[in-house]
C-alpha positions as a LaTeX table, in Angstrom:
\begin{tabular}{lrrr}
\hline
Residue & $x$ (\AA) & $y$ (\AA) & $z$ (\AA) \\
\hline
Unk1 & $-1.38$ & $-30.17$ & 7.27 \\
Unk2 & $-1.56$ & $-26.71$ & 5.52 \\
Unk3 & $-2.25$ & $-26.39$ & 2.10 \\
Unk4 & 1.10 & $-25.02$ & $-0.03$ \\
Unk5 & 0.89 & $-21.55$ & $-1.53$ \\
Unk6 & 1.21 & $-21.06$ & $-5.02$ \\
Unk7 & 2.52 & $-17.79$ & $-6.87$ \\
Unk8 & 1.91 & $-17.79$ & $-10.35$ \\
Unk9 & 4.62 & $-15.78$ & $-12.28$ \\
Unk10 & 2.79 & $-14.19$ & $-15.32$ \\
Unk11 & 5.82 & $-12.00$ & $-16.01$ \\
Unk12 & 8.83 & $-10.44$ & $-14.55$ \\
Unk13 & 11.53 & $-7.62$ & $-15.92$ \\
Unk14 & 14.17 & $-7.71$ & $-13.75$ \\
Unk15 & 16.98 & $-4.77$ & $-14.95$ \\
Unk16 & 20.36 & $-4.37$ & $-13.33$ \\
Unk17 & 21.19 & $-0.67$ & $-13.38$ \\
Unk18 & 24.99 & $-0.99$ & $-12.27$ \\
Unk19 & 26.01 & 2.23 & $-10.72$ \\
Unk20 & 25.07 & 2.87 & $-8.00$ \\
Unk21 & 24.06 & $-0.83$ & $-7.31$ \\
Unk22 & 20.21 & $-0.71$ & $-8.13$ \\
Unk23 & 17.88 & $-3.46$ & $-9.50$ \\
Unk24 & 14.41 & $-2.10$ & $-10.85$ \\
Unk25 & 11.66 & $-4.67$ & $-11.72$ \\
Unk26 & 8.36 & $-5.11$ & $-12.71$ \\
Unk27 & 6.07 & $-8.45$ & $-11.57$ \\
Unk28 & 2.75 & $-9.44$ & $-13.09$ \\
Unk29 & 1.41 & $-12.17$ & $-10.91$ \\
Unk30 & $-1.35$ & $-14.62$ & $-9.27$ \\
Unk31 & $-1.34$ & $-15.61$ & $-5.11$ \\
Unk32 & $-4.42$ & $-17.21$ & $-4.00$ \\
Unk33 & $-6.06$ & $-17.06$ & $-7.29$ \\
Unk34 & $-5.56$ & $-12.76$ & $-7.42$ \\
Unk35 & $-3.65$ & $-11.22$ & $-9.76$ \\
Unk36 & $-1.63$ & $-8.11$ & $-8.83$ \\
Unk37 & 1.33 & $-6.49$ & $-10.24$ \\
Unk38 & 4.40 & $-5.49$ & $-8.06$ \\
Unk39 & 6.82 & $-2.57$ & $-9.55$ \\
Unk40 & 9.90 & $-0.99$ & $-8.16$ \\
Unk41 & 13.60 & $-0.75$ & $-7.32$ \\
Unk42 & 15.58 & $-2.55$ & $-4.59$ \\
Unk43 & 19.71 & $-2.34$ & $-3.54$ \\
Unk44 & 21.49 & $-5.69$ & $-5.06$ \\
Unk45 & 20.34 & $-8.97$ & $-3.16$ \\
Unk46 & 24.53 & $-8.71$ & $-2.28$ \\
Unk47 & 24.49 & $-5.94$ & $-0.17$ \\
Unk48 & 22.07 & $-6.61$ & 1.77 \\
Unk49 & 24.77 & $-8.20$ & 4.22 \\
Unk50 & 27.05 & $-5.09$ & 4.34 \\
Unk51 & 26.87 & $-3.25$ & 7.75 \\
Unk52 & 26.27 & 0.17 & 7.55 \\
Unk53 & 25.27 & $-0.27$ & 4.49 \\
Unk54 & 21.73 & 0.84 & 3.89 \\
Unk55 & 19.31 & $-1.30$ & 1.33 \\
Unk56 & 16.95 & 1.36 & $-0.63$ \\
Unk57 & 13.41 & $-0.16$ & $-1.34$ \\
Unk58 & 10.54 & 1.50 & $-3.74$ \\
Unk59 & 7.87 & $-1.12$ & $-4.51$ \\
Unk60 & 4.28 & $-0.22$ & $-5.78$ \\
Unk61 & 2.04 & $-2.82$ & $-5.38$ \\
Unk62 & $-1.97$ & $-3.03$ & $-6.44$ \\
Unk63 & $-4.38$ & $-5.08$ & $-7.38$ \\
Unk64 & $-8.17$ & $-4.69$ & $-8.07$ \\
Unk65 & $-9.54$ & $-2.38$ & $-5.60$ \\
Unk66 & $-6.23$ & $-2.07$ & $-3.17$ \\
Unk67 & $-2.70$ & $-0.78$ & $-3.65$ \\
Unk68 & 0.43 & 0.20 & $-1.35$ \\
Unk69 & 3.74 & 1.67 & $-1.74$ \\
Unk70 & 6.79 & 1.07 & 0.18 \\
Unk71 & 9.58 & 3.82 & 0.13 \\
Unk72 & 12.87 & 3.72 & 2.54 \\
Unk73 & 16.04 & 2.31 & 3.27 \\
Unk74 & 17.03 & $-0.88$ & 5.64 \\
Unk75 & 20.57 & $-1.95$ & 6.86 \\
Unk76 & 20.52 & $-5.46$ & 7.19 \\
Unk77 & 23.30 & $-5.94$ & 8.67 \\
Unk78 & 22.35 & $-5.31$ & 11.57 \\
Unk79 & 19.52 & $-7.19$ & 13.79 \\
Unk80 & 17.16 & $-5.62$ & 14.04 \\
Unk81 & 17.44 & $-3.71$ & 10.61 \\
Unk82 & 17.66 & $-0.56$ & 11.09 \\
Unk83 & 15.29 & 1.48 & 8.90 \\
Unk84 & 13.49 & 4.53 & 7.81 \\
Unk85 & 10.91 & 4.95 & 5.40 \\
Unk86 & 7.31 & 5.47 & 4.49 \\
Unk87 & 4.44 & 3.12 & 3.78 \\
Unk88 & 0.70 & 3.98 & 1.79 \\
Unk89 & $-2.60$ & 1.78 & 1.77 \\
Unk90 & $-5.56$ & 2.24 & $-0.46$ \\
Unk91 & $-8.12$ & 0.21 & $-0.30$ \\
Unk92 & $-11.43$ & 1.14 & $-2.16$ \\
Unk93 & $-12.86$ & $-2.36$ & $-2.67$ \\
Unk94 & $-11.66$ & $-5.22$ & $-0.10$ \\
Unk95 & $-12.19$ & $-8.19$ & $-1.91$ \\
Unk96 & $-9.24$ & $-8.34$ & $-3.79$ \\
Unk97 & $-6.87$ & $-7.63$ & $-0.86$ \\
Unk98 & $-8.69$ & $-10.48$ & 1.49 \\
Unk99 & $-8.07$ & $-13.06$ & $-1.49$ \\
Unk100 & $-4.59$ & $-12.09$ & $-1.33$ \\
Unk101 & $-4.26$ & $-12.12$ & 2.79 \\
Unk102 & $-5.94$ & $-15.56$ & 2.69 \\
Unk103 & $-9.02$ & $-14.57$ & 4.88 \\
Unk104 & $-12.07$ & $-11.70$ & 5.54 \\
Unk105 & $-10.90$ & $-8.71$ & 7.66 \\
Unk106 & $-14.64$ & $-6.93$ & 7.77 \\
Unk107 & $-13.44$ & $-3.82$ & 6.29 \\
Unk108 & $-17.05$ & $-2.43$ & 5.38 \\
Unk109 & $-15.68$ & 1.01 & 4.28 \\
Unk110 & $-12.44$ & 2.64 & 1.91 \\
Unk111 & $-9.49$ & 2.67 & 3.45 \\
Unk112 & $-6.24$ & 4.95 & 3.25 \\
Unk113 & $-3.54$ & 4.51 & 5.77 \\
Unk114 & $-0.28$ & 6.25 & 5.48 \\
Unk115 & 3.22 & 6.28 & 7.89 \\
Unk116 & 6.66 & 7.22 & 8.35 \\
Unk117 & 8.41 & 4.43 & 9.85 \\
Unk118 & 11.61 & 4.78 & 11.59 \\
Unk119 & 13.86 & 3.10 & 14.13 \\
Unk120 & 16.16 & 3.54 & 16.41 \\
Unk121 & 18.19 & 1.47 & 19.23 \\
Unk122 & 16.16 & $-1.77$ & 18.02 \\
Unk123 & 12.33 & $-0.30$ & 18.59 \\
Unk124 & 10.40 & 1.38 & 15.63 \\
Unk125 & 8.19 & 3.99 & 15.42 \\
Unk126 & 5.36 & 4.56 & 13.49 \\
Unk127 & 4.77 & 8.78 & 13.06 \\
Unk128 & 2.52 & 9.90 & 12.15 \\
Unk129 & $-0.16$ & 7.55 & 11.34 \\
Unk130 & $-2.41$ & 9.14 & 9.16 \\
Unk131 & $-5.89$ & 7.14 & 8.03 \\
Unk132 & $-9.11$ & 7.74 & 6.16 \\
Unk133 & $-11.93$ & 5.70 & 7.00 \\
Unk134 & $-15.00$ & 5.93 & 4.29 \\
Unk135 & $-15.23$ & 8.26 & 1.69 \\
Unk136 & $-16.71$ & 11.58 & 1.21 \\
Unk137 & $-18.16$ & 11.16 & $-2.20$ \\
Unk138 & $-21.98$ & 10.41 & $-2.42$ \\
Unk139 & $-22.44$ & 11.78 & 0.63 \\
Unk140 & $-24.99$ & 14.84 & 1.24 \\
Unk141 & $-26.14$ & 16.79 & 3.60 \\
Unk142 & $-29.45$ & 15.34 & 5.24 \\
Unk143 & $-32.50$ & 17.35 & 4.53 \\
Unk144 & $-34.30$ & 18.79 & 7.65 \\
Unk145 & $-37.54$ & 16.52 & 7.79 \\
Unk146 & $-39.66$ & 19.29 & 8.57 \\
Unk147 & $-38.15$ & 22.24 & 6.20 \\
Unk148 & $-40.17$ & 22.31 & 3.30 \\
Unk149 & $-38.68$ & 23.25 & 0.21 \\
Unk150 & $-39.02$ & 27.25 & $-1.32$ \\
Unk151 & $-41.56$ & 28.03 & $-3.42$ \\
Unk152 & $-40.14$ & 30.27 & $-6.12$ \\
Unk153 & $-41.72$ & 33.94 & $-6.90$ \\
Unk154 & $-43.81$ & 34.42 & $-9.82$ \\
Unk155 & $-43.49$ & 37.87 & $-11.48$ \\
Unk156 & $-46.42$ & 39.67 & $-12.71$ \\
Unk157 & $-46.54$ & 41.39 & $-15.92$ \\
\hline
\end{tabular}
């Protein structure tokens, strides 16, 4: 039998900003024994139903060493939801990320992944895909082994 996931609310601000129908919030929690904090705006849990009626999303979401960002707009009405959007991954330090996910995913390096998502007659579409993979900083140049190094001139007075 598989163990039952706990959230751990530390806080939430939920504020309803009435016209037009948008709810921002702010989340400070603990999954898996991580904390990470979750900020944003959605469209009113209501209208998610409407047809034609498309569901903005903004969420930031981090925790230590890893954060993403969600950006776009879903009608879910409709099945498949339409949508069309953007999505961002940072990850400079895994650890935190695999305690959320439940499990190690042998990232070795930093990672930065970003997207445009859209969709269209049920299939979606991921363009472009744009990734780092490691990190620049700290890196140099390798020395020639055999260059030696230039002795600098002496003047004479």
């Amino acid at each position: 039998m598989a163990e039952p996931l706990q959230l751990e609310i530390r806080k939430l601000n939920i504020e309803d900003e009435g016209l037009p129908p948008i709810i921002k919030f702010k989340l400070d929690a603990v999954f898996r024994g991580q904390g990470f904090t979750a900020s944003g705006m959605t469209g009113r849990i209501a209208s998610i139903a409407k047809k034609g009626s498309y569901w903005p999303l903004n969420i930031d979401c981090s925790t230590k060493g890893a954060s993403a960002k969600v950006e776009g707009l879903l009608d879910w009405g409709n099945s498949p939801p339409p949508a069309k959007g953007s999505i961002e991954l940072k990850i400079d330090d895994i650890a935190g990320f695999e305690k959320l996910m439940g499990k190690s995913l042998g990232l070795p390096l930093r990672l930065a992944l970003a997207a445009t998502v859209k969709s269209s007659d049920g299939r979606y579409s991921i363009e472009p895909l744009k990734s780092t993979i490691g990190d620049k900083r700290g890196f140099r140049k390798p020395r020639h082994p055999y260059r030696r190094k230039k002795a600098g001139r002496e003047s004479e007075s």
